[in-house]
Biopython code that builds the backbone (N, CA, C, O; Angstrom):
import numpy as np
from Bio.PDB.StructureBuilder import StructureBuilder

atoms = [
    (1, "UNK", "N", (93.806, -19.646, -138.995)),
    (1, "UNK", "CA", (93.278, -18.307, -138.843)),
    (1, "UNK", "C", (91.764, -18.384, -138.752)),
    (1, "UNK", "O", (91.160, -19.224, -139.419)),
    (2, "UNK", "N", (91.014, -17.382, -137.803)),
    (2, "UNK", "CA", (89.735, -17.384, -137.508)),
    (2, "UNK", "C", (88.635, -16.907, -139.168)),
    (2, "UNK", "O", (89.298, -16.336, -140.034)),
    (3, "UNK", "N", (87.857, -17.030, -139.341)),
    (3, "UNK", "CA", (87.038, -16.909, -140.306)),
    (3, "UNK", "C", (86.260, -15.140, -139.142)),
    (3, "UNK", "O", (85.746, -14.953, -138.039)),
    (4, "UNK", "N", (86.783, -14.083, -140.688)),
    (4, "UNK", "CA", (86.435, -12.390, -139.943)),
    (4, "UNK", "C", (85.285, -12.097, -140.781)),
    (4, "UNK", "O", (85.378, -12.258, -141.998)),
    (5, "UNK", "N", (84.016, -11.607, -140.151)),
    (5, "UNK", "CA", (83.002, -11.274, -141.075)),
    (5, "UNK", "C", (83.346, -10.250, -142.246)),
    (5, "UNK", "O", (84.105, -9.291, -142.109)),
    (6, "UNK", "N", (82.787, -10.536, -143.226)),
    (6, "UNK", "CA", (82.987, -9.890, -144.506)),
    (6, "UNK", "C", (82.957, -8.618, -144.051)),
    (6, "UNK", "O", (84.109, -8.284, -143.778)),
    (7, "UNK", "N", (82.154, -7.719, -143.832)),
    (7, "UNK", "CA", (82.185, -6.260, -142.905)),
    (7, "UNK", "C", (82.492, -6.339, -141.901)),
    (7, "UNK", "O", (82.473, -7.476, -141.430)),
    (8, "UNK", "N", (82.865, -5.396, -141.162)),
    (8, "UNK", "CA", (83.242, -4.885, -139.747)),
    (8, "UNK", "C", (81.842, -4.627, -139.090)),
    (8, "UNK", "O", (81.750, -4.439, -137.877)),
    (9, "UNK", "N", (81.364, -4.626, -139.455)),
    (9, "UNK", "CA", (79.809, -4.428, -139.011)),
    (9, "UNK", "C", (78.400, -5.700, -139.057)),
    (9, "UNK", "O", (77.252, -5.837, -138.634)),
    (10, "UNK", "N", (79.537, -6.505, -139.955)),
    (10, "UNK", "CA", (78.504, -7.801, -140.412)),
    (10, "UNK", "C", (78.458, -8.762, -139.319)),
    (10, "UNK", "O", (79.195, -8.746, -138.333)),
    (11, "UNK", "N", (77.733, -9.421, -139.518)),
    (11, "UNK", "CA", (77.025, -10.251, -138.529)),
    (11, "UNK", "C", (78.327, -11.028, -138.259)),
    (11, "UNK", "O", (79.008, -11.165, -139.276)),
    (12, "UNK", "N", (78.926, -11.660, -136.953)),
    (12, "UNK", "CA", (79.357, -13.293, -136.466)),
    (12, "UNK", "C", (79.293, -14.232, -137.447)),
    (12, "UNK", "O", (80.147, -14.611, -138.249)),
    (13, "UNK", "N", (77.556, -14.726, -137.181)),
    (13, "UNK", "CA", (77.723, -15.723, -137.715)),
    (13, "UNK", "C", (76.049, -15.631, -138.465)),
    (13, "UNK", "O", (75.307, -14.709, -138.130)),
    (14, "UNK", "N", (75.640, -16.569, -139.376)),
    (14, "UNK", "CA", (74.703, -16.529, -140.358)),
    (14, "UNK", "C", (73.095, -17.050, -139.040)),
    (14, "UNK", "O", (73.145, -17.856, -138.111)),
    (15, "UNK", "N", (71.912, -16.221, -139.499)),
    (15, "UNK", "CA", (70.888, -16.576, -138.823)),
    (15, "UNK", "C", (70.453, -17.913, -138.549)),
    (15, "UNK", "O", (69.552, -18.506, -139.142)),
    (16, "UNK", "N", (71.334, -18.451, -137.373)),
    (16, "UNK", "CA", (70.380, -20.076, -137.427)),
    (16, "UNK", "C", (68.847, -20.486, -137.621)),
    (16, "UNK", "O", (68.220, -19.449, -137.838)),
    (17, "UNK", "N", (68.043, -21.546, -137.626)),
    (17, "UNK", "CA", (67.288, -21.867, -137.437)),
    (17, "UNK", "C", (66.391, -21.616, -136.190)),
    (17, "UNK", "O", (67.090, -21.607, -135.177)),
    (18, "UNK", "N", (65.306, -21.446, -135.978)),
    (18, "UNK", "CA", (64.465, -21.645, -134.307)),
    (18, "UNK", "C", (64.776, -22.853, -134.049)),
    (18, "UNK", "O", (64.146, -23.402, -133.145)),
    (19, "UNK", "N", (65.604, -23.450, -134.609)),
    (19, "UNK", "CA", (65.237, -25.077, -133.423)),
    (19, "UNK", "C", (66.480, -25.196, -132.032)),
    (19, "UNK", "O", (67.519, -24.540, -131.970)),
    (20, "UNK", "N", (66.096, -26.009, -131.227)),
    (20, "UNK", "CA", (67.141, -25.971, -130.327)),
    (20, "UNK", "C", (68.545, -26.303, -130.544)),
    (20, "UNK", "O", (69.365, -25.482, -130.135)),
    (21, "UNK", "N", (68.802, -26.951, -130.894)),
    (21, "UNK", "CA", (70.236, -27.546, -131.476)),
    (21, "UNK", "C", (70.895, -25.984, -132.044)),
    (21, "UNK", "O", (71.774, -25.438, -131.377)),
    (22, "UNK", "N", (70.484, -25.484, -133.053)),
    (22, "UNK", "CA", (70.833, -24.712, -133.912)),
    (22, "UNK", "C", (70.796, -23.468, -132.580)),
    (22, "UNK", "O", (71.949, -23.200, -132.244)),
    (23, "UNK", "N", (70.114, -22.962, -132.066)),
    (23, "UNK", "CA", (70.418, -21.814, -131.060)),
    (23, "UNK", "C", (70.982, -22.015, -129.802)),
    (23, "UNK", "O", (71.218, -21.226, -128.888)),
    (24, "UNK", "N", (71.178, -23.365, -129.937)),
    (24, "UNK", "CA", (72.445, -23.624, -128.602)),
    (24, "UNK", "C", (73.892, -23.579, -129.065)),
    (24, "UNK", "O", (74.938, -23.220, -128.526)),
    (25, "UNK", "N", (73.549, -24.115, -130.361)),
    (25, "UNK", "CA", (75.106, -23.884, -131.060)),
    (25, "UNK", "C", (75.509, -22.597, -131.721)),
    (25, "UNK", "O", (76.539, -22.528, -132.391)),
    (26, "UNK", "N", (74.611, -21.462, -131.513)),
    (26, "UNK", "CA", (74.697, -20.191, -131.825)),
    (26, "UNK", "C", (74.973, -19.334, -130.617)),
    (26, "UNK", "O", (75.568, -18.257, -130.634)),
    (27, "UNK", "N", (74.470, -19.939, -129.578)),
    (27, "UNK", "CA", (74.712, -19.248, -128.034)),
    (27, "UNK", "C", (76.363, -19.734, -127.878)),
    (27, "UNK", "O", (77.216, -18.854, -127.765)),
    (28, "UNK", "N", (76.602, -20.614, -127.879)),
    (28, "UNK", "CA", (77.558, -21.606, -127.613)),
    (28, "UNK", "C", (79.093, -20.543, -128.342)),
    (28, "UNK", "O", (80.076, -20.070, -127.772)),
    (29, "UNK", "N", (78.671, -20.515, -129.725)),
    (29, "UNK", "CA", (79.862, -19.753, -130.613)),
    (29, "UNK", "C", (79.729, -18.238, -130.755)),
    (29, "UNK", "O", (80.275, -17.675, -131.703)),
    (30, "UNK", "N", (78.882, -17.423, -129.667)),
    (30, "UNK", "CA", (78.970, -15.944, -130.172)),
    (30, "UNK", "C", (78.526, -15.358, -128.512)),
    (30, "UNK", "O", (78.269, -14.209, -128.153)),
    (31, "UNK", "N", (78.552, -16.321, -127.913)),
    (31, "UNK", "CA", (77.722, -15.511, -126.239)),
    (31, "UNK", "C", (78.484, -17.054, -125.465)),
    (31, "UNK", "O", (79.460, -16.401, -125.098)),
    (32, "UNK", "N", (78.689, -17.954, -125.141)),
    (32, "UNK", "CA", (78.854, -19.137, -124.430)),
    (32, "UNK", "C", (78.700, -18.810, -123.025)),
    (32, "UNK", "O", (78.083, -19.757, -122.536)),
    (33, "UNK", "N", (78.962, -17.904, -122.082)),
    (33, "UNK", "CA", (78.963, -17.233, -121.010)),
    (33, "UNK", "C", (77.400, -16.994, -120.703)),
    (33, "UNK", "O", (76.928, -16.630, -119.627)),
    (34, "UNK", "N", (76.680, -17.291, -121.936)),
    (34, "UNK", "CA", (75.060, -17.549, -121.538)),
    (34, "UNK", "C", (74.908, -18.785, -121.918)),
    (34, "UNK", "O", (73.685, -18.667, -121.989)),
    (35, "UNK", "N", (75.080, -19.862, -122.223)),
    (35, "UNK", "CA", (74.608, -21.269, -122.219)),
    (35, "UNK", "C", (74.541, -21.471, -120.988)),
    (35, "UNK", "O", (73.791, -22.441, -121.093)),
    (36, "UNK", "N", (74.736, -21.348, -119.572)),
    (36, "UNK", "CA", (73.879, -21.584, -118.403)),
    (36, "UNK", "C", (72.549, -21.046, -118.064)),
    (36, "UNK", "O", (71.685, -21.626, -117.406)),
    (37, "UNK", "N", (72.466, -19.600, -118.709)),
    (37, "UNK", "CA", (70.827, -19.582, -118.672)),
    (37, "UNK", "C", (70.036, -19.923, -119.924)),
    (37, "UNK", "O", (68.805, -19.901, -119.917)),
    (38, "UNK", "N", (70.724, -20.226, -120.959)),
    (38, "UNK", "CA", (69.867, -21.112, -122.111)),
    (38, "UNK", "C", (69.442, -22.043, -121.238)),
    (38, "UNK", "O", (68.244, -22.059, -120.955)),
    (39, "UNK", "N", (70.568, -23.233, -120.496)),
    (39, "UNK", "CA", (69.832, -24.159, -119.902)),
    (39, "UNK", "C", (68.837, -24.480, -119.187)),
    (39, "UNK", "O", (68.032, -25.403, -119.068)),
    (40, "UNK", "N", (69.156, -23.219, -118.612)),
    (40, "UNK", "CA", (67.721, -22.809, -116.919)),
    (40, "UNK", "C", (66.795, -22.383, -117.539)),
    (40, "UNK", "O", (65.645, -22.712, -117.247)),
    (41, "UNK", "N", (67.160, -21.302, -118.841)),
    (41, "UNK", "CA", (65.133, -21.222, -119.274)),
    (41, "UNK", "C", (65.335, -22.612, -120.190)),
    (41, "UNK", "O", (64.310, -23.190, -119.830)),
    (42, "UNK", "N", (65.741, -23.199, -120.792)),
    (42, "UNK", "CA", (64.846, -24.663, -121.371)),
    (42, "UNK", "C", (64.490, -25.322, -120.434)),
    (42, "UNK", "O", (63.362, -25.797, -120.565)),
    (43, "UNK", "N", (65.318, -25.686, -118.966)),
    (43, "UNK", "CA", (64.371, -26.388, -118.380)),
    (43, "UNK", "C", (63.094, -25.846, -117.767)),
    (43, "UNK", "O", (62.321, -26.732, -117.403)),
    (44, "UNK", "N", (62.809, -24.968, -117.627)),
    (44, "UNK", "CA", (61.853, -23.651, -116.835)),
    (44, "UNK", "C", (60.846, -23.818, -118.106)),
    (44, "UNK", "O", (59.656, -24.117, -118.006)),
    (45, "UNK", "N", (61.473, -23.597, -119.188)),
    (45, "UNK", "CA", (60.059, -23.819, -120.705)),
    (45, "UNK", "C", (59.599, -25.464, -120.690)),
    (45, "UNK", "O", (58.451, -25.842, -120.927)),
    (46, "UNK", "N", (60.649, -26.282, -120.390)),
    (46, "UNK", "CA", (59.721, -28.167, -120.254)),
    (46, "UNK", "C", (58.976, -27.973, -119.469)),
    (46, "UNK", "O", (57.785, -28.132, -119.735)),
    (47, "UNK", "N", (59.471, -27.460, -117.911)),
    (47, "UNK", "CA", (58.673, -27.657, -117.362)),
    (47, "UNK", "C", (57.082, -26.938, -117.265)),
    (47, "UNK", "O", (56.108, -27.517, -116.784)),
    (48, "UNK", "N", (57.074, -25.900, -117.693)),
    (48, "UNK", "CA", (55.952, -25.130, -117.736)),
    (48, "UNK", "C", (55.172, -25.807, -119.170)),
    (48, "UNK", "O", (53.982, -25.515, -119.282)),
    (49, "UNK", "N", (55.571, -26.385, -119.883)),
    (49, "UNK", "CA", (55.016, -27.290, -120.843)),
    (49, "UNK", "C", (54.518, -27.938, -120.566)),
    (49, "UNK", "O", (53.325, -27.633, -120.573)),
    (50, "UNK", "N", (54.819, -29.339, -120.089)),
    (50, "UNK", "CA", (54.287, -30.208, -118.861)),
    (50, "UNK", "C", (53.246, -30.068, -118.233)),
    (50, "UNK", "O", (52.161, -30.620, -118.415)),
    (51, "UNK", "N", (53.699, -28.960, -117.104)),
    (51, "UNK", "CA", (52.496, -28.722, -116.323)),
    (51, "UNK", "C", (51.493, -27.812, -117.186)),
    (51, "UNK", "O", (50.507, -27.456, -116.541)),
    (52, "UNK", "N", (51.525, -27.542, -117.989)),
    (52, "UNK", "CA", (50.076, -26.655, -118.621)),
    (52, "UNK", "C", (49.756, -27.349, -120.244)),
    (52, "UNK", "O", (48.887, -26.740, -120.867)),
    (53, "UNK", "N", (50.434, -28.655, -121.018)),
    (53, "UNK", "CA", (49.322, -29.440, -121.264)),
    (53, "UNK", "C", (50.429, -28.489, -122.303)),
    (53, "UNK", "O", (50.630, -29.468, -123.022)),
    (54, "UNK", "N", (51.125, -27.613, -122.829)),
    (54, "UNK", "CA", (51.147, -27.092, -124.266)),
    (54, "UNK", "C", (52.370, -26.703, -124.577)),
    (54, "UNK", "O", (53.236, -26.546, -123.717)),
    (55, "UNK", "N", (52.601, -26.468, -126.088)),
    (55, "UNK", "CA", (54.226, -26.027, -125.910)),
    (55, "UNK", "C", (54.740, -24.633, -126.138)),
    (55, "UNK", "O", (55.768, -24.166, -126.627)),
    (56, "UNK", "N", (53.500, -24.074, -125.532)),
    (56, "UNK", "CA", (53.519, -22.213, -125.794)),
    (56, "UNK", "C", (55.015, -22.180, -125.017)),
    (56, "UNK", "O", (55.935, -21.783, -125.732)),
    (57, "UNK", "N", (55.318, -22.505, -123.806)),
    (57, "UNK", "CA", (56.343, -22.223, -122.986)),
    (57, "UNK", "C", (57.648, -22.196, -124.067)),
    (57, "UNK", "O", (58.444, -21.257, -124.110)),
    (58, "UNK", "N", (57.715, -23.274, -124.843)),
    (58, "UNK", "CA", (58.773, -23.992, -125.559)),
    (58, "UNK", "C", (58.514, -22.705, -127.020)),
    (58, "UNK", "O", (59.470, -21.964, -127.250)),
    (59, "UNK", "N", (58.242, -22.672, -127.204)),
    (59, "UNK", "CA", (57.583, -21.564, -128.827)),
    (59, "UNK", "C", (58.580, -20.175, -128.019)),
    (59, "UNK", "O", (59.731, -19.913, -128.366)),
    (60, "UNK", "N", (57.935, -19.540, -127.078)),
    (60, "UNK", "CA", (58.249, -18.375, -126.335)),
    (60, "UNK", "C", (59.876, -18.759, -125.809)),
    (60, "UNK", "O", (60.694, -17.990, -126.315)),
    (61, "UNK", "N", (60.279, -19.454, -125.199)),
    (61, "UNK", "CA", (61.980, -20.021, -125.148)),
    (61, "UNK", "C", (62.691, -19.900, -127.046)),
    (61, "UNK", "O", (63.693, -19.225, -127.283)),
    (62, "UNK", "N", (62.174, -20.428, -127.803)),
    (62, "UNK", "CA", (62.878, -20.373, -129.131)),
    (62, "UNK", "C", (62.576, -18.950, -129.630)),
    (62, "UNK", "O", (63.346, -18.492, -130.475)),
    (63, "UNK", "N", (61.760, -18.353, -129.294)),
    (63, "UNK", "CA", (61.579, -16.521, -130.191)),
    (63, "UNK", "C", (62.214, -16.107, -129.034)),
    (63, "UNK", "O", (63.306, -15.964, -129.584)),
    (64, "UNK", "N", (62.448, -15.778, -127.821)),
    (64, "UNK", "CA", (63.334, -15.279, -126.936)),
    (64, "UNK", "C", (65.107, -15.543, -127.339)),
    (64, "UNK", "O", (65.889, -14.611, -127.154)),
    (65, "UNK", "N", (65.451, -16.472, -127.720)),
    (65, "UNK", "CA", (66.863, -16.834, -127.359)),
    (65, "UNK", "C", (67.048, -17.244, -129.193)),
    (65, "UNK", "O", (67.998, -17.967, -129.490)),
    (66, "UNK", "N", (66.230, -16.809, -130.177)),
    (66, "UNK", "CA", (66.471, -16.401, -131.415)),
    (66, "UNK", "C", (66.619, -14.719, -131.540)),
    (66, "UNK", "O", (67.419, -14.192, -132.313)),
    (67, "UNK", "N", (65.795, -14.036, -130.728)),
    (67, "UNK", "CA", (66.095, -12.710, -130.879)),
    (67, "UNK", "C", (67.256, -11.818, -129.776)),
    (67, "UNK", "O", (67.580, -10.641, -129.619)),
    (68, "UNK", "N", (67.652, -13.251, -129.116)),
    (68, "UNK", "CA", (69.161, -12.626, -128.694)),
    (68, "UNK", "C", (69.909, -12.836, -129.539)),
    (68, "UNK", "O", (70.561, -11.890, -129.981)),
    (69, "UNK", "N", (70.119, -14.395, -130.166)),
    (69, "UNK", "CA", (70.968, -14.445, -130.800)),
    (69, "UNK", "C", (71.043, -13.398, -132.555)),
    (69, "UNK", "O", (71.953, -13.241, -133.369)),
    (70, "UNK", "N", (70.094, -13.067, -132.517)),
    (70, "UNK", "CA", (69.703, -12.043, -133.764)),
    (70, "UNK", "C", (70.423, -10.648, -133.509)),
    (70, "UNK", "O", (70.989, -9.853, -134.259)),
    (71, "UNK", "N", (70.166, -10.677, -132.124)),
    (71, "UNK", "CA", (71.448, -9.130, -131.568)),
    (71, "UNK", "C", (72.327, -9.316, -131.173)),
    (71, "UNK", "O", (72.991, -8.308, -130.933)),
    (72, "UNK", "N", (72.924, -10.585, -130.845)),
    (72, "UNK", "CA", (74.563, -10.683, -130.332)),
    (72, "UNK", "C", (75.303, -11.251, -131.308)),
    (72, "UNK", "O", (76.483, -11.525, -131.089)),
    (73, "UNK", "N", (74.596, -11.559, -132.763)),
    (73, "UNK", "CA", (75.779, -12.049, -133.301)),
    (73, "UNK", "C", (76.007, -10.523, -134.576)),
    (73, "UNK", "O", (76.445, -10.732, -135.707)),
    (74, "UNK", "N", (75.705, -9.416, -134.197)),
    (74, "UNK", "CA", (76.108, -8.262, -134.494)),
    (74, "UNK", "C", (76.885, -7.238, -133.482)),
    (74, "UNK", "O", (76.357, -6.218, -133.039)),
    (75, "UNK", "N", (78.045, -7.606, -133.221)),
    (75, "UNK", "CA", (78.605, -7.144, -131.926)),
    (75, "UNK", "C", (78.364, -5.595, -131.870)),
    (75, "UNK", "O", (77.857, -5.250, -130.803)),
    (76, "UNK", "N", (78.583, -4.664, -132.681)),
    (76, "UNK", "CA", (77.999, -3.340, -132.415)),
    (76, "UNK", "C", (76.397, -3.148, -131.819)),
    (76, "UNK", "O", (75.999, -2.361, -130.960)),
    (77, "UNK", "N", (75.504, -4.348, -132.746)),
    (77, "UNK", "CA", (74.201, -4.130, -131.745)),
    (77, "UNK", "C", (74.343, -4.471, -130.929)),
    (77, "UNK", "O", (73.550, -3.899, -130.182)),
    (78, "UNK", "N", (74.934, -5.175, -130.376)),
    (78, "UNK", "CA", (75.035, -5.973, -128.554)),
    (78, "UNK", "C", (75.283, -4.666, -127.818)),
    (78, "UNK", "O", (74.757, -4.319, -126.761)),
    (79, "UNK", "N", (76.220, -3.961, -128.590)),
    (79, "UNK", "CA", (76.686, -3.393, -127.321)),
    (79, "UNK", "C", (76.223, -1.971, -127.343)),
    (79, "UNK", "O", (76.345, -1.415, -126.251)),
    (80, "UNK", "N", (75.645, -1.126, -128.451)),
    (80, "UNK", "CA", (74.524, -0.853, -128.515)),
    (80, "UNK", "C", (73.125, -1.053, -127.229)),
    (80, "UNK", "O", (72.499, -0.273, -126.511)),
    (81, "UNK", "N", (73.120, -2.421, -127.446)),
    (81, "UNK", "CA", (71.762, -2.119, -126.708)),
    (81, "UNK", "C", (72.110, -2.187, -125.578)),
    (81, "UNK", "O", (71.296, -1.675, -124.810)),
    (82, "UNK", "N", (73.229, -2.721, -124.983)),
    (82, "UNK", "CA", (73.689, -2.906, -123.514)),
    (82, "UNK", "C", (74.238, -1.246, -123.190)),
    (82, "UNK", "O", (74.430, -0.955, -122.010)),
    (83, "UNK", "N", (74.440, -0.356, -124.094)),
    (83, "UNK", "CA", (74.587, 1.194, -123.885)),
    (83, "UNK", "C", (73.219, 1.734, -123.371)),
    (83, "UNK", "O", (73.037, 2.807, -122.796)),
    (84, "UNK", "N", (72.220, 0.714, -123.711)),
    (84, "UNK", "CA", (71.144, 1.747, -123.954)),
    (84, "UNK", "C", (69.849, 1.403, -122.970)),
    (84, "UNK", "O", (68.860, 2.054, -122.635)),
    (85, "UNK", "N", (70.344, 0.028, -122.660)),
    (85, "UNK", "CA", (70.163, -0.219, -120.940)),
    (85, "UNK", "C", (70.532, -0.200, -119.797)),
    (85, "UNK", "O", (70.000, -0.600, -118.762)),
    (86, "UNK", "N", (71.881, 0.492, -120.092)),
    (86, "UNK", "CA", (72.525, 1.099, -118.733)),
    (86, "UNK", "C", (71.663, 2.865, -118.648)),
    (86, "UNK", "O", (71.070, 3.504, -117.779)),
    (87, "UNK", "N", (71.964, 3.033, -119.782)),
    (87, "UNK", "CA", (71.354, 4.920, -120.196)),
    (87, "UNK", "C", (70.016, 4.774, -118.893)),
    (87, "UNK", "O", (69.941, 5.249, -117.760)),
    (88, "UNK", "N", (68.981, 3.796, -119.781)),
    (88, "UNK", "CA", (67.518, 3.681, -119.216)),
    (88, "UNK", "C", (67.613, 2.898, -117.823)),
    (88, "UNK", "O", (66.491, 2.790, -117.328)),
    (89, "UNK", "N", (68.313, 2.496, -117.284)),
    (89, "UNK", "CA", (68.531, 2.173, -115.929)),
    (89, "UNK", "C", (68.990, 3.575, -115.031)),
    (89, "UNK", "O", (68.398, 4.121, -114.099)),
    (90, "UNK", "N", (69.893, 3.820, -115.497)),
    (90, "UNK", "CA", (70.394, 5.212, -114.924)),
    (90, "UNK", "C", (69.621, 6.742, -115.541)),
    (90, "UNK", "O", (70.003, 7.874, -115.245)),
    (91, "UNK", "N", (68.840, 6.513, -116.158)),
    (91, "UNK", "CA", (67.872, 7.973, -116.670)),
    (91, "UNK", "C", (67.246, 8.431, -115.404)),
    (91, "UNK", "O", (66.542, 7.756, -114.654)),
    (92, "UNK", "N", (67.690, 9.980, -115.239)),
    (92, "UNK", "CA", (66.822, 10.655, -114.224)),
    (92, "UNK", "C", (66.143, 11.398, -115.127)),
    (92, "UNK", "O", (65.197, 11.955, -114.570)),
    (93, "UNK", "N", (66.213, 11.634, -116.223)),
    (93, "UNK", "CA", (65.543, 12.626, -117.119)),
    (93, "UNK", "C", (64.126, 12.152, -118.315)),
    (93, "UNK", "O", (64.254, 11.505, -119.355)),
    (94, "UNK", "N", (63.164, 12.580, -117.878)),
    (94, "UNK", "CA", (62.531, 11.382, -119.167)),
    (94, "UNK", "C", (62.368, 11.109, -120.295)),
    (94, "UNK", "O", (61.856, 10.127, -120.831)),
    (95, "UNK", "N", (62.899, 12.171, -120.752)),
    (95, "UNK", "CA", (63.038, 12.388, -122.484)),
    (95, "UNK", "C", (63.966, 11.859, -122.765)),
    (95, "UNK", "O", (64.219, 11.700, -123.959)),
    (96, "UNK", "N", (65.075, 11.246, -121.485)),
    (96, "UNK", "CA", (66.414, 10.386, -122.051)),
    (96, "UNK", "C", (66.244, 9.557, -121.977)),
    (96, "UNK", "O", (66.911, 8.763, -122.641)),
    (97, "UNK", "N", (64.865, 8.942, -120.813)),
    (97, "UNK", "CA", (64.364, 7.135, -121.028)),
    (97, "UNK", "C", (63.743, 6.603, -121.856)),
    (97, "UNK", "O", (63.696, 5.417, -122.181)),
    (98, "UNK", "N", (62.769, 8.282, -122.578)),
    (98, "UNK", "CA", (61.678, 7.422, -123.670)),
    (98, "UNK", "C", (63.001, 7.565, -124.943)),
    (98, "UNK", "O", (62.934, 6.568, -125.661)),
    (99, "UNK", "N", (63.780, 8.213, -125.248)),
    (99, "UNK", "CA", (64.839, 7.935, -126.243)),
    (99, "UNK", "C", (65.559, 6.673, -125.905)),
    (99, "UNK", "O", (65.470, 5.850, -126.815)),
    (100, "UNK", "N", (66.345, 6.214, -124.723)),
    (100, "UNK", "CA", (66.844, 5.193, -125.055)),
    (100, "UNK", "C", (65.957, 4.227, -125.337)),
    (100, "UNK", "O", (66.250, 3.571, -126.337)),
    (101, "UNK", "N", (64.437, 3.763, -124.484)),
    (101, "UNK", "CA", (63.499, 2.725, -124.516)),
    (101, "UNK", "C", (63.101, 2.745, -126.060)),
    (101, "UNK", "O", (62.954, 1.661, -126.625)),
    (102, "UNK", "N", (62.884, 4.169, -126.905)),
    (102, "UNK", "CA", (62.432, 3.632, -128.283)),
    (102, "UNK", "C", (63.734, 2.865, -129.165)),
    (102, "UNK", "O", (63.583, 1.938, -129.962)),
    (103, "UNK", "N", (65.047, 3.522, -128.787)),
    (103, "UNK", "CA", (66.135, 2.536, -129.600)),
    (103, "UNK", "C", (65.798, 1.459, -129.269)),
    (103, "UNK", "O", (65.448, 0.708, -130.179)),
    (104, "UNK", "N", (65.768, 1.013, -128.058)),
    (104, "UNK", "CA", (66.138, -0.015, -127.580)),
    (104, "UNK", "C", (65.025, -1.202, -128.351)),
    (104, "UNK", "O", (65.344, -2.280, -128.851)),
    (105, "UNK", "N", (63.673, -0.603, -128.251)),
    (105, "UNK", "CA", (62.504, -0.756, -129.060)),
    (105, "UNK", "C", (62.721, -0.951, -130.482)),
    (105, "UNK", "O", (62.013, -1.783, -131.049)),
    (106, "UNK", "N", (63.296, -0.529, -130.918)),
    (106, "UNK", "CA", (63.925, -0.675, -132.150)),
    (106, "UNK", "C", (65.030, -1.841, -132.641)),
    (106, "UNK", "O", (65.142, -2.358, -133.753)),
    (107, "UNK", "N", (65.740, -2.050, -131.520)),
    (107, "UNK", "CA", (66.821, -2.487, -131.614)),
    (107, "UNK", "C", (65.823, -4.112, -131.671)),
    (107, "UNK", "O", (66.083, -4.889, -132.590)),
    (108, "UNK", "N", (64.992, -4.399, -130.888)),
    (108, "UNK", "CA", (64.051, -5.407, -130.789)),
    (108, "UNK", "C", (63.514, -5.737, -131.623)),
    (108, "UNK", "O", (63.601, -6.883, -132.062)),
    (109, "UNK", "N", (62.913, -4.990, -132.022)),
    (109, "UNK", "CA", (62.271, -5.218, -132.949)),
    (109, "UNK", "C", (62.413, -5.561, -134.601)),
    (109, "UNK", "O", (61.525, -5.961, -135.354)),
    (110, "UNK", "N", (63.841, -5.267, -134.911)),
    (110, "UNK", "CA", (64.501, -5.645, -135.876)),
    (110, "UNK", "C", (64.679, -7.337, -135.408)),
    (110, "UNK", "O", (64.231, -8.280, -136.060)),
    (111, "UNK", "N", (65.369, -7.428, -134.251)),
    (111, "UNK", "CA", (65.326, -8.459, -134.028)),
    (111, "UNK", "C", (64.240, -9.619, -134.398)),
    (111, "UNK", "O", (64.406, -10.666, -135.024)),
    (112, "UNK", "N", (63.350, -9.201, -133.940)),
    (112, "UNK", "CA", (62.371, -9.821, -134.147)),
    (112, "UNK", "C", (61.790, -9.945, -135.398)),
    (112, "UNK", "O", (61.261, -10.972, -135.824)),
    (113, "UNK", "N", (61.877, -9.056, -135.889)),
    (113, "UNK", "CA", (62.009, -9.498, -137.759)),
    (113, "UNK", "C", (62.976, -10.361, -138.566)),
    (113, "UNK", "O", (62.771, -11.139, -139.497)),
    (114, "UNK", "N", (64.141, -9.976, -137.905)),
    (114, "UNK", "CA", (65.032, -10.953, -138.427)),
    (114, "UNK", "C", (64.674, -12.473, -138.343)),
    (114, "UNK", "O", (64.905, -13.265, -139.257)),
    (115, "UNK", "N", (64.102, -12.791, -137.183)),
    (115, "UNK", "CA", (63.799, -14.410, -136.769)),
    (115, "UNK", "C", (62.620, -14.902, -137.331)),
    (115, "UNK", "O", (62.487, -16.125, -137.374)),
    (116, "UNK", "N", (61.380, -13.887, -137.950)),
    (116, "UNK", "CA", (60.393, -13.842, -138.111)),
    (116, "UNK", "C", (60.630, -14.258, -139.877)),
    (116, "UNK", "O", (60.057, -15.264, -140.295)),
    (117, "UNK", "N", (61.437, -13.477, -140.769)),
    (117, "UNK", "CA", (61.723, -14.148, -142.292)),
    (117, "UNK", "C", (62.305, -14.996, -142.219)),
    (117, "UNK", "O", (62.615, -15.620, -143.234)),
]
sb = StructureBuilder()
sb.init_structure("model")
sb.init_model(0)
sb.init_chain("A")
sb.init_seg("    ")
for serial, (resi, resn, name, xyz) in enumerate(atoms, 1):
    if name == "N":
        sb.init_residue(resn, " ", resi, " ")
    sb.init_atom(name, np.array(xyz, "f"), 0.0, 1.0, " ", f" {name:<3s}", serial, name[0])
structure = sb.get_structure()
């Protein structure tokens, strides 16, 4: 039998590490259908490493694909925010784009705290 998060609302799986190993094996067990563009931006972050002497490229690849995995391994936020970028794709109204863009803003930005403690 599969291991079910303690809540219905609780996370997948526990916040990995920023390192690569650890967010490939987090892409791998909660999204796998994106480990082909994990691959294409790591190679796209070497290479822009490389050619510019630094590993900003590589820093910006691990806070990018930590703060997905920070929202997809909460399946209500995933789909959440994928509600709320169809909304703001399809908004003719603008009080319905700056509402979905601040969730969505929100929704980020947790993210980004999460990876950040």
């Amino acid at each position: 039998m599969t291991e079910q998060p303690a809540a219905p609302d609780g996370p997948l799986i526990p916040m990995p590490a920023l390192t690569l190993s650890a967010l490939r094996a987090a892409v791998a067990q909660i999204a796998p259908a994106q480990l082909p563009s994990f691959a294409e931006h790591l190679d796209r972050a070497v290479e822009q490493a490389a050619a510019q002497s630094t590993i900003a490229p590589l820093r910006t690849f691990l806070q990018w694909w930590g703060e997905f995995v920070a929202i997809q391994r909460y399946p209500a936020r995933a789909a959440r925010l994928r509600e709320l970028e169809r909304a703001a794709e399809e908004a003719t109204d603008r009080e319905v784009l700056r509402s979905a863009l601040a969730e969505l803003q929100q929704i980020t930005d947790l993210a980004h705290h999460e990876i950040s403690s």
